[in-house]
C-alpha positions as CSV (number, residue, x, y, z in Angstrom):
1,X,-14.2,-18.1,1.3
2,X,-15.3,-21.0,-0.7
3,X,-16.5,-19.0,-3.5
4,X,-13.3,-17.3,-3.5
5,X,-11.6,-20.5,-4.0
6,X,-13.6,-21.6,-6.7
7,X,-12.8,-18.3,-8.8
8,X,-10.5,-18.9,-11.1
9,X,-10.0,-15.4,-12.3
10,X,-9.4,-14.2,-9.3
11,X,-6.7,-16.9,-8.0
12,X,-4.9,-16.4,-11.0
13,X,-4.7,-12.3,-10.1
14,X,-3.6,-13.2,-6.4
15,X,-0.9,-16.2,-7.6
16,X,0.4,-13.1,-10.7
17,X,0.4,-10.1,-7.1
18,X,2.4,-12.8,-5.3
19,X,5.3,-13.6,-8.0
20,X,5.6,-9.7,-9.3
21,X,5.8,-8.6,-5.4
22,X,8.1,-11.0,-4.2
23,X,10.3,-9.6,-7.2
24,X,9.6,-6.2,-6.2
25,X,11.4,-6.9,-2.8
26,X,13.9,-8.8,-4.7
27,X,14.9,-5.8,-6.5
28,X,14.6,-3.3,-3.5
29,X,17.0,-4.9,-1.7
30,X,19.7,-5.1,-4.5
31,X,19.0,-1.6,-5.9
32,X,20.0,-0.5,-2.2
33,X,22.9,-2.7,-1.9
34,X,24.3,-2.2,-5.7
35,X,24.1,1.9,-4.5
36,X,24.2,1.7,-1.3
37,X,27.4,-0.4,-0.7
38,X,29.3,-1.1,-3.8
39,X,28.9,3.1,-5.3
40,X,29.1,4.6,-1.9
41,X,26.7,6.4,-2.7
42,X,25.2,9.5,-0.2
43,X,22.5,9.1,2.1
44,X,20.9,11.8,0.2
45,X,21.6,10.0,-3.1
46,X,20.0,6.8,-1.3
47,X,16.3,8.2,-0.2
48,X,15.9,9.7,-3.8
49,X,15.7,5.8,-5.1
50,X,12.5,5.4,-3.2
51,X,11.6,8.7,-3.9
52,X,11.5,8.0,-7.7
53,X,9.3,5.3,-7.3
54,X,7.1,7.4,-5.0
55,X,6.6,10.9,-6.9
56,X,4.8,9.2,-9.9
57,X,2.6,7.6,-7.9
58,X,1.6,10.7,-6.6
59,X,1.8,12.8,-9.1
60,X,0.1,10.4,-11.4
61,X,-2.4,8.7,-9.2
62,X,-6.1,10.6,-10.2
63,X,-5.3,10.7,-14.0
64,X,-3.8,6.8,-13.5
65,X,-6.9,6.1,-12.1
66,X,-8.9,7.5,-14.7
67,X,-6.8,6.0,-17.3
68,X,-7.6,2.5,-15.9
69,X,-11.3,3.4,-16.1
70,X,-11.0,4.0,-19.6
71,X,-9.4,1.3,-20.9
72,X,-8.9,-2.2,-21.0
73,X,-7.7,-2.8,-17.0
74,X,-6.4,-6.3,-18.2
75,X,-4.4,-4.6,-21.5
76,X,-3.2,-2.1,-18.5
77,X,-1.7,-4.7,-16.2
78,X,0.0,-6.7,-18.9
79,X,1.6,-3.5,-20.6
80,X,2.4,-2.6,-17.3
81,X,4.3,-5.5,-15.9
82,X,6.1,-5.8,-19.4
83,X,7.4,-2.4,-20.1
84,X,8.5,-2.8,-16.4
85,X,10.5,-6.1,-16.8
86,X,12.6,-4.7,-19.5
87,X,13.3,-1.3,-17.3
88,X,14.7,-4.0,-14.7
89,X,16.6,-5.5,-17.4
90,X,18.6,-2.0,-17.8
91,X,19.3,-2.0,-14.6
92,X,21.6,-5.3,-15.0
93,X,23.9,-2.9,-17.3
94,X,23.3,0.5,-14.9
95,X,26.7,2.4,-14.3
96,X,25.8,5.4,-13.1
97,X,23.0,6.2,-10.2
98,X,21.2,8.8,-12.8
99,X,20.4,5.7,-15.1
100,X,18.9,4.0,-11.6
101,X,17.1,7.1,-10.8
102,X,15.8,7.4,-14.6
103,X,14.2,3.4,-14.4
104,X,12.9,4.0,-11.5
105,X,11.0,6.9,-11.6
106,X,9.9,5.2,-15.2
107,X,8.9,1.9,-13.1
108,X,6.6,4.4,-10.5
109,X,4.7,5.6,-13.5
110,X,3.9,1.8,-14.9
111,X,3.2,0.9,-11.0
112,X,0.7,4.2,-10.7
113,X,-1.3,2.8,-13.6
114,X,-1.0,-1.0,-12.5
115,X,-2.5,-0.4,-9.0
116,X,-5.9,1.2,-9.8
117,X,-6.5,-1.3,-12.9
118,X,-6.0,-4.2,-11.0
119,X,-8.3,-3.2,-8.0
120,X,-10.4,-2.2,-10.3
121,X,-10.2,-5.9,-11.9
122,X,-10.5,-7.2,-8.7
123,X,-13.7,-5.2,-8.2
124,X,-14.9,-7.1,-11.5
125,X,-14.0,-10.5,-10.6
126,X,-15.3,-10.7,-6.7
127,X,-19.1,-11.2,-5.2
128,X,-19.8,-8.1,-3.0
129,X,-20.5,-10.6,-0.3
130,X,-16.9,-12.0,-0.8
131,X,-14.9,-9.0,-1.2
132,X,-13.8,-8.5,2.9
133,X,-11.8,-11.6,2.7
134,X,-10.5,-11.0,-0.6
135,X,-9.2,-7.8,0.5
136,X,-7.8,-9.8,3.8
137,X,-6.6,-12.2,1.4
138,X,-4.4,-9.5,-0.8
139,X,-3.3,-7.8,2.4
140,X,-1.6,-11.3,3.5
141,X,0.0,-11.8,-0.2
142,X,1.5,-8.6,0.8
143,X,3.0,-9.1,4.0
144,X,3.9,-12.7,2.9
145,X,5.8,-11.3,-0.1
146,X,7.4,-8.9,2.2
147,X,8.7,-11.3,5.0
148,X,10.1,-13.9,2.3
149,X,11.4,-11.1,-0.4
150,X,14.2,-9.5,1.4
151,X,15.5,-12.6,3.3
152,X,15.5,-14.2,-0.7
153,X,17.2,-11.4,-1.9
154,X,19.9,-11.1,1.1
155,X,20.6,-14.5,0.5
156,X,21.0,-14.2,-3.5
157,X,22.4,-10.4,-3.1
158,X,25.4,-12.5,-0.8
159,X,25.6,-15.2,-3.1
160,X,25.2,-14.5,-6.3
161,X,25.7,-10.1,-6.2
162,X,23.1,-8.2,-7.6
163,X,22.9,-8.8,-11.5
164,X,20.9,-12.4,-10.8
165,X,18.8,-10.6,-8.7
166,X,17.6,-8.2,-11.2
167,X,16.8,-11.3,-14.2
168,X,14.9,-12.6,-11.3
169,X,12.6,-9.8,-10.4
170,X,12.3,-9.2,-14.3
171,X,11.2,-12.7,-15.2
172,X,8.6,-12.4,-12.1
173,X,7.0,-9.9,-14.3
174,X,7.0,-11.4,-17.2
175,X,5.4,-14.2,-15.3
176,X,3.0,-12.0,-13.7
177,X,2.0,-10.5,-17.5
178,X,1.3,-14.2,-18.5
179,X,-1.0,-15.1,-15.6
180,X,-3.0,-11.6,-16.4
181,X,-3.7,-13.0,-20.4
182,X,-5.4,-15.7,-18.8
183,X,-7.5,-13.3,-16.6
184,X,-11.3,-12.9,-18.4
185,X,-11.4,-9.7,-20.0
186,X,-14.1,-7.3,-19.3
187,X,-16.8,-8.8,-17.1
188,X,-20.4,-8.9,-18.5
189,X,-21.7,-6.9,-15.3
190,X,-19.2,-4.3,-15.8
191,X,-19.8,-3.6,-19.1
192,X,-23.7,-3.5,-18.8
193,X,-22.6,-0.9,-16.1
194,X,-20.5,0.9,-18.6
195,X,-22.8,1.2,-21.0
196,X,-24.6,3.4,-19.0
197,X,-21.6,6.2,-19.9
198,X,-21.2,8.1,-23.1
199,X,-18.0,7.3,-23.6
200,X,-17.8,9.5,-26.5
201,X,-18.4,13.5,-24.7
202,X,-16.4,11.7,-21.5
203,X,-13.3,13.8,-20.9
204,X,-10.3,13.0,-18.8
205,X,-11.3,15.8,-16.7
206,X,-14.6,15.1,-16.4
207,X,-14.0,11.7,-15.3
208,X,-11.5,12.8,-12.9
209,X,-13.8,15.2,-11.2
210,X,-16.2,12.6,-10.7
211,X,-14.0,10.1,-9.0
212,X,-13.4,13.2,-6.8
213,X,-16.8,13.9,-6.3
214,X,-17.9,10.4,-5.4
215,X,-15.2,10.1,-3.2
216,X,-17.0,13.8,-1.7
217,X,-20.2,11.7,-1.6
218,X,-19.4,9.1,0.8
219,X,-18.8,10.2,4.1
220,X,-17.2,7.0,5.4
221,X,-14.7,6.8,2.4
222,X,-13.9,10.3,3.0
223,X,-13.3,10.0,6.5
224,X,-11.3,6.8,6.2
225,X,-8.9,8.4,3.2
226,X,-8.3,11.2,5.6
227,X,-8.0,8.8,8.8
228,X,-5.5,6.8,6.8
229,X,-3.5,9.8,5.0
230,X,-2.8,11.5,7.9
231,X,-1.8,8.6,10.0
232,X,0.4,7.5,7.5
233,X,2.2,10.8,7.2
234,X,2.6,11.1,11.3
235,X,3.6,7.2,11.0
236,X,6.4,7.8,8.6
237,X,7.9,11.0,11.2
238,X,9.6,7.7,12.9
239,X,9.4,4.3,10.3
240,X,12.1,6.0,8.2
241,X,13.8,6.9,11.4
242,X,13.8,3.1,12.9
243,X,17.3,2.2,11.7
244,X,18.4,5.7,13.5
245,X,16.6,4.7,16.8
246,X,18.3,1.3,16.6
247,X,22.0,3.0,16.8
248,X,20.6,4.2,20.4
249,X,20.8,0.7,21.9
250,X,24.4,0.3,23.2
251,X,23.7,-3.6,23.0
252,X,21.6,-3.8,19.4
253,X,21.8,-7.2,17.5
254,X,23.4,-5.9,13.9
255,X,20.5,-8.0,12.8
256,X,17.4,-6.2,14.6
257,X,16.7,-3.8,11.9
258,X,16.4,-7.5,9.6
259,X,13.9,-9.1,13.1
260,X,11.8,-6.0,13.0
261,X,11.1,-6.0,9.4
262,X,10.0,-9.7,9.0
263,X,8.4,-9.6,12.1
264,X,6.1,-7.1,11.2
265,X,5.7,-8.3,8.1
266,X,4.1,-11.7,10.0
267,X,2.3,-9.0,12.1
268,X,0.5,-8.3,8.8
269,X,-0.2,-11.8,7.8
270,X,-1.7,-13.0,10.8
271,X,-3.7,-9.5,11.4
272,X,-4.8,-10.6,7.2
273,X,-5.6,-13.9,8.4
274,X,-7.6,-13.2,11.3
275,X,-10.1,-10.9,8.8
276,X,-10.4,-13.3,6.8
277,X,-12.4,-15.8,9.2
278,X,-14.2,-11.9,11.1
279,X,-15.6,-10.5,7.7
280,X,-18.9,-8.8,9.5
281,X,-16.8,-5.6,10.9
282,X,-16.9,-2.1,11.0
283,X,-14.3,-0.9,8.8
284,X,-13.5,2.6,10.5
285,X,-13.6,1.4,14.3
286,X,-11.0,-1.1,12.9
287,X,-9.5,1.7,12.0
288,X,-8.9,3.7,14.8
289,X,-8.2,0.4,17.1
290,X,-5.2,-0.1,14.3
291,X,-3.9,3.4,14.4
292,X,-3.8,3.4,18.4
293,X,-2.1,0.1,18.2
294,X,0.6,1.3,15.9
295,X,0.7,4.7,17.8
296,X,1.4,2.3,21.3
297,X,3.8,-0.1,19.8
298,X,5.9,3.1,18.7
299,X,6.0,4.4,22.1
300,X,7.0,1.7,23.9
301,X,10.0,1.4,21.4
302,X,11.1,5.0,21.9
303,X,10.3,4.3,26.1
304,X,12.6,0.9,26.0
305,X,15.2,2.6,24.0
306,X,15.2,5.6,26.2
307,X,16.4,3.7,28.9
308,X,18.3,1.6,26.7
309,X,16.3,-1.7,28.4
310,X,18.6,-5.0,27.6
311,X,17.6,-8.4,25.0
312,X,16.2,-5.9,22.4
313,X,16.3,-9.0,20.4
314,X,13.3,-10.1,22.2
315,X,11.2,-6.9,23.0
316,X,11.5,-5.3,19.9
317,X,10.6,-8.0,17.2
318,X,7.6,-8.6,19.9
319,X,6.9,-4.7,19.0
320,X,7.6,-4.7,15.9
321,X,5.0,-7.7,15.3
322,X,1.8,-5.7,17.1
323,X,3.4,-2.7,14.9
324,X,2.6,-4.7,11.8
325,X,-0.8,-6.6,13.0
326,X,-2.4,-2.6,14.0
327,X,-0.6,-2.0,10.9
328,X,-3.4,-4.4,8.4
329,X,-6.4,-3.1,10.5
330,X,-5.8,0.3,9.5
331,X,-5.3,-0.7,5.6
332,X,-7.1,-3.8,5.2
333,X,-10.8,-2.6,6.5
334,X,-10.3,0.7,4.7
335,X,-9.3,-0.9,1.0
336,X,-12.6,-3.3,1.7
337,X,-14.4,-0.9,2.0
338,X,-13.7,1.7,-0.5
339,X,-14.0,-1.4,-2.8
340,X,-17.5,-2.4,-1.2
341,X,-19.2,1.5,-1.8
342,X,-17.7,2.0,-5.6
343,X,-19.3,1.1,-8.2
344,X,-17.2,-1.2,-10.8
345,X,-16.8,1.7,-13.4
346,X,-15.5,3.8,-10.6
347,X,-12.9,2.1,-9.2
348,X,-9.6,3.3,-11.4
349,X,-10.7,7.0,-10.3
350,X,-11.6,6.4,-6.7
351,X,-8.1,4.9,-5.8
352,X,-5.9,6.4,-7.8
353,X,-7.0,9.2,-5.9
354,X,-6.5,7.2,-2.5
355,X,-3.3,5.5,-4.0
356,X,-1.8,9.7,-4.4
357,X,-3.0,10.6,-0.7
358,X,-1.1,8.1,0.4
359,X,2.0,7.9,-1.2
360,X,2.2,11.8,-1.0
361,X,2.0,11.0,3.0
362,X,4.9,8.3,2.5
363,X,7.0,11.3,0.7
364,X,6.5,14.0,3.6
365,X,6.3,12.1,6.4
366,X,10.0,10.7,6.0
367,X,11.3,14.2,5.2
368,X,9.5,15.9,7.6
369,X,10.8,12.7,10.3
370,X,14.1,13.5,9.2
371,X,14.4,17.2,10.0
372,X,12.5,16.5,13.5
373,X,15.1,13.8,14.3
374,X,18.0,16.1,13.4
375,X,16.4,19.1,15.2
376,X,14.7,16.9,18.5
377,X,16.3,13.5,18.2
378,X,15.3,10.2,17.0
379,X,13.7,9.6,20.5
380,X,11.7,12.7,20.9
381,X,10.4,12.0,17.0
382,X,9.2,8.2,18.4
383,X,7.5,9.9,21.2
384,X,5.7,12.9,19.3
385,X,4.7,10.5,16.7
386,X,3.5,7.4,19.2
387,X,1.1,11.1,20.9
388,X,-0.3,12.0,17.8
389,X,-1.2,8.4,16.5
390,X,-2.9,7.5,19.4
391,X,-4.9,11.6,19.6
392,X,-5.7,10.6,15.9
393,X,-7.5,7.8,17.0
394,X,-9.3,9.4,20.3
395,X,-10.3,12.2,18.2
396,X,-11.6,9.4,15.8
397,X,-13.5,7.4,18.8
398,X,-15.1,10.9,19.8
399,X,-16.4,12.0,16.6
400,X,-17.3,8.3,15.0
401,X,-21.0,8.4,16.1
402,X,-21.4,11.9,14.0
403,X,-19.6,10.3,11.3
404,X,-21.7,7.6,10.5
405,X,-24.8,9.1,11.3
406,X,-23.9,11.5,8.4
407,X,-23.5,7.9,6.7
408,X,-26.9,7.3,7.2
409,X,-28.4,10.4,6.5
410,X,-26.5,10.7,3.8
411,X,-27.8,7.2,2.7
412,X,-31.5,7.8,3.2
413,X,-31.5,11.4,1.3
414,X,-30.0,9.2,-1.8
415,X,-32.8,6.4,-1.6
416,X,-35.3,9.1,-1.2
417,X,-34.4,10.9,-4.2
418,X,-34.1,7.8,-6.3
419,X,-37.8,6.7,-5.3
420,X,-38.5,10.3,-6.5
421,X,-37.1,9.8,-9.8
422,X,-38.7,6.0,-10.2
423,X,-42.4,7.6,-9.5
């Protein structure tokens, strides 16, 4: 921790993720108000704004990923942040929802490229020993940013409408572009490691296949990236379907959706906080404890509702918070731990290929949670997806032994073969 604190590069990369995402939220909220409320716009027309900054990120995550291996990480990130805070200014002069729809998806594919090159940065700037807490460390920017974003922007949206808004979230990234120039550029370590590559016969397809292959190789990535994307996908069935399951309650607080949001947002921080002082854990039984947890908390929603219990105020904020801290020991541990296994020059490939798993799931899941509340109800949804989260996780528990023994083996055939070579 006090090495952390002592790195100037990477303080300066945490302090640039905390001013762009609080403008991300900032900007959320107003895109969905400026649509939402003052162009009456469809609920249809509404879910395609996230889905425009979700498809590129799918679509483009592997060759994002390879692109941020490539090249500069730190020319990425500035690029990225800058092309981004002029598509926010358009948005000040947007008059039709096709313009939105156009930035946006044009935003996803600068984000796609941001994400891997600034883990992968990360992954230059960090001790190996350190990186747990840095990890815990990101994951509480993140639910920080996400607690104090959309109470800033309700408060500016009310006040000031949505323009202000907008020259807000763009000067955070024009903020965020500046911190990055300070940022070292490429680390001595990682280019001594680089050097190792010829860069000249390297193809984008070749260096996509092996971010895929070295994901193949380690059994505990490839069992967490599956642990996580399918979780995520059953989780979104019934998080896009919240606001739905709050119309149930005859005697809902207009402001609940608002409670359950922050709360689990300080779920998140505290769960962050709490790995940051427990660094010596095992990633993937953190894992499945966090997927039960989420799996439980959703249950008990859908239960309380059911019966339409009374002071939802109380009980479902209180849910909503365990929500969020299962929530950062399913993602946190993971993201450690991909970052722990991967070698520097790898980094770009292996999570842009993590970063498309996962926001595919966020794409389905939703649609898929929409059609089942339509066809089942929002309750039944709650309760099939609360069942499969928590058989995820017993499945998990079951085969976890096999898993990491394959770890091991997998471990020891590797050693042996470089002692091989060496003689």
């Amino acid at each position: 921790m006090n090495g952390l604190m002592k790195n100037k590069g990477y303080l300066i990369l945490m302090l640039a993720q905390a001013i762009s995402s609080i403008g991300d939220w900032l900007s959320i909220v107003a895109i969905i108000t400026l649509v939402g409320l003052k162009w009456n716009a469809s609920p249809m027309e509404v879910s395609f704004i996230i889905l425009c900054l979700a498809i590129p990120m799918a679509l483009l995550g592997p060759v994002a990923g390879t692109v941020a291996d490539r090249f500069s990480r730190k020319t990425l990130m500035i690029t990225s942040d800058l092309v981004r805070a002029g598509l926010i200014l358009v948005l000040t002069a947007a008059d039709t929802i096709w313009v939105v729809y156009i930035c946006l998806f044009t935003i996803g594919v600068f984000s796609a490229v941001f994400i891997p090159a600034k883990n992968g940065k990360l992954k230059e700037l960090i001790a190996h020993d350190d990186m747990k807490v840095a990890m815990s460390i990101t994951s509480m920017i993140d639910s920080g940013t996400k607690v104090m974003g959309p109470l800033m922007s309700g408060v500016l949206v009310t006040a000031f409408s949505t323009k202000p808004v907008f020259y807000i979230d763009s000067a955070t990234f024009f903020i965020s572009a500046l911190l990055i120039l300070f940022l070292p550029g490429v680390v001595q370590s990682f280019e001594k490691e680089n050097g190792n590559e010829d860069r000249t016969d390297s193809s984008f397809k070749k260096e996509f296949l092996a971010g895929l292959t070295f994901i193949k190789s380690k059994t505990n990535i490839l069992a967490g990236m599956f642990l996580l994307g399918f979780s995520l996908l059953i989780l979104q069935l019934s998080d896009s379907q919240i606001i739905v399951l709050i119309r149930e309650l005859t005697a809902a607080s207009p402001d609940l959706f608002g409670y359950l949001v922050t709360s689990s947002g300080i779920g998140m921080f505290l769960s962050g906080l709490l790995l940051t002082k427990k660094s010596n854990y095992n990633a993937f039984t953190l894992m499945l404890i966090g997927v039960c947890g989420i799996g439980l908390s959703f249950g008990i929603i859908a239960v309380l509702t059911h019966f339409d219990v009374r002071f939802s105020i109380i009980w479902g904020p209180l849910l909503g918070l365990f929500a969020g801290f299962s929530a950062s020991l399913v993602f946190v541990p993971f993201q450690a731990s991909v970052q722990i296994e991967t070698p520097v020059n790898m980094t770009g490939r292996v999570f842009g290929v993590i970063n498309s798993v996962t926001t595919t799931a966020t794409i389905i899941g939703p649609l898929l949670g929409g059609w089942l509340s339509t066809i089942l109800g929002v309750v039944p949804t709650f309760m099939i997806t609360a069942s499969l989260l928590v058989l995820v996780s017993l499945i998990g528990f079951f085969t976890k032994s096999k898993i990491e023994r394959s770890k091991k083996d997998v471990s020891e055939s590797q050693r042996g073969t470089h002692k091989a070579t060496s003689g």
